[in-house]
MARKOL-450935 format. One record per atom (N, C-alpha, C, O): residue in three letters; x, y, z. Coordinates in steps of 0.05 Angstrom, whole numbers, plus 5000, padded with zeros to 4 digits. Layout:
# residues N
alaXYZ ...
***
This chain:
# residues 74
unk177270973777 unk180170923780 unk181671183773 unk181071323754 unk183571233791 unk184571453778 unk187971463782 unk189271263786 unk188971693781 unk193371563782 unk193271783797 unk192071993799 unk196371593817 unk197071733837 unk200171743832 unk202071593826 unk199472013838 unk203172003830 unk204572033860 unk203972153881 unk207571813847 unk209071793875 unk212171813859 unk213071793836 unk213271863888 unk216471933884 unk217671653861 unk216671423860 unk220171763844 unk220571533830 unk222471323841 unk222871113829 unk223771393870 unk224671193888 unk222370933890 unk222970703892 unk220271023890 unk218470913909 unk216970603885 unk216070373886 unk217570843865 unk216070713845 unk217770493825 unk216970343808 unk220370563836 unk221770383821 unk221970073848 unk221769833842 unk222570193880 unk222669953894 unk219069803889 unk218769573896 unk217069943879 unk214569773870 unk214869593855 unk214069363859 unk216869693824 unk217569533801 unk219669253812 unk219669053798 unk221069273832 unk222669043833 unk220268873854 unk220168633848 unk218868923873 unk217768863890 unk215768763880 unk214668603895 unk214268813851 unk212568733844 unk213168423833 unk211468243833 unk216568413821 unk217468163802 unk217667943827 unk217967713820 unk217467993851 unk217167853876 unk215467703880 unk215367453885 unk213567903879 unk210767793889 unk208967703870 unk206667633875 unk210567713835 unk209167653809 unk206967743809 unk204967603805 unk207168003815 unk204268193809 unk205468393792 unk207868403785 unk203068573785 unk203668723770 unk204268913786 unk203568883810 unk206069213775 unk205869493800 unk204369533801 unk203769653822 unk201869493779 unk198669623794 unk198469423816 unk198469553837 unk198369173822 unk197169023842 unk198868963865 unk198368863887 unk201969083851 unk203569043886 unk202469363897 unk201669403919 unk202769573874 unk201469833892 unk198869763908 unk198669843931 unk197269633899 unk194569573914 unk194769473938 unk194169563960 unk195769243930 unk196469063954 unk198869233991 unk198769184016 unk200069353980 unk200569563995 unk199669674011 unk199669654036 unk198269873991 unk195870004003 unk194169954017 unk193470114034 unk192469614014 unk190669464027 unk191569434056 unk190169484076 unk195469284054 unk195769214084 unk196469434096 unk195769454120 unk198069654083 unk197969994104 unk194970054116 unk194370114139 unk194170044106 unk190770144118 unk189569974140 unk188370054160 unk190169664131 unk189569474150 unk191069464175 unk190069374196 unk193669574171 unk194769614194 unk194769804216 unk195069784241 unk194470084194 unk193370244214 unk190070294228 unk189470404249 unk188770194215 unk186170044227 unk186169884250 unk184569904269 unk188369714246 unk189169414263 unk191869434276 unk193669274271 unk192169684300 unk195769714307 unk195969534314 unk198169434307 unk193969344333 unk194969114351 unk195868794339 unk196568594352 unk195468824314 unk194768574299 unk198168544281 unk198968734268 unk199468364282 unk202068344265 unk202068374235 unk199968344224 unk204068424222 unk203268314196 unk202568074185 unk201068054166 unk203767854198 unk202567594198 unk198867504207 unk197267334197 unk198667654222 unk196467604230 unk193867744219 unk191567674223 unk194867964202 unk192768074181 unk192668044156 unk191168174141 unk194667794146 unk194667684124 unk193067434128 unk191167394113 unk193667244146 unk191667084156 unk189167114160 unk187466974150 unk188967284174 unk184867414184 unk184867404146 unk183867214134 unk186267674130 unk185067674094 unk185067364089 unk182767314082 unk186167204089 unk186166934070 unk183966794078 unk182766664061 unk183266804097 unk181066684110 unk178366724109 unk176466574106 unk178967064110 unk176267204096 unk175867124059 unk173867104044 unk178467094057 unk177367014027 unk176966734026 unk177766644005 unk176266584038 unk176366254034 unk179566064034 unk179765814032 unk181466214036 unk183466034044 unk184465964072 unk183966104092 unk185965734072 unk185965594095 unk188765554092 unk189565354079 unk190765774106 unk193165634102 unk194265434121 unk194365494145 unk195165224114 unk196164974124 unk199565004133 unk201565064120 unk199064934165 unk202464914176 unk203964844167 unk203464734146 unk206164854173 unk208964794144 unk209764614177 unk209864704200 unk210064314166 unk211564084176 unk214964174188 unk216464234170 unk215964174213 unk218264314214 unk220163994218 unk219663764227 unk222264134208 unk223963754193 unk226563944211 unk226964184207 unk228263724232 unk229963754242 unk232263684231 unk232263464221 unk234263814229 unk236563824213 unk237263484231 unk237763334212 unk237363364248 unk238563164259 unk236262894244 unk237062664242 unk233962954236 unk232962774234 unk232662734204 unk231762524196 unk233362914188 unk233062954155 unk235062754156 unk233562564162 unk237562644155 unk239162534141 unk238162204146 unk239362024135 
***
């Protein structure tokens, strides 16, 4: 393991970005890093779609979200 130093713009939009994603800045930096690489690996692939392929590869199965029509909710 070792430290990378980055601009403190960068490192401060990590610190709010991290309270987001309730990671730590070590693991939102990681996580970053993971999908920049995956993407440029993968130009043709969306960001949606290379978070999916990861969840999958790790054993999750994410489940469609039910879409509720504003005319039929009430």
């Amino acid at each position: 393991m070792g430290i990378v130093n980055i601009e403190e713009d960068l490192h401060d939009q990590l610190r709010r970005a991290s309270k987001v994603g309730c990671r730590s800045i070590n693991a939102q930096a990681a996580f970053w890093i993971k999908i920049g690489m995956l993407c440029e690996t993968n130009p043709t692939l969306s960001f949606n779609e290379i978070v999916e392929r990861e969840l999958r590869a790790a054993g999750v199965s994410p489940q469609p979200l039910a879409v509720v029509r504003h005319d039929e909710a009430a």
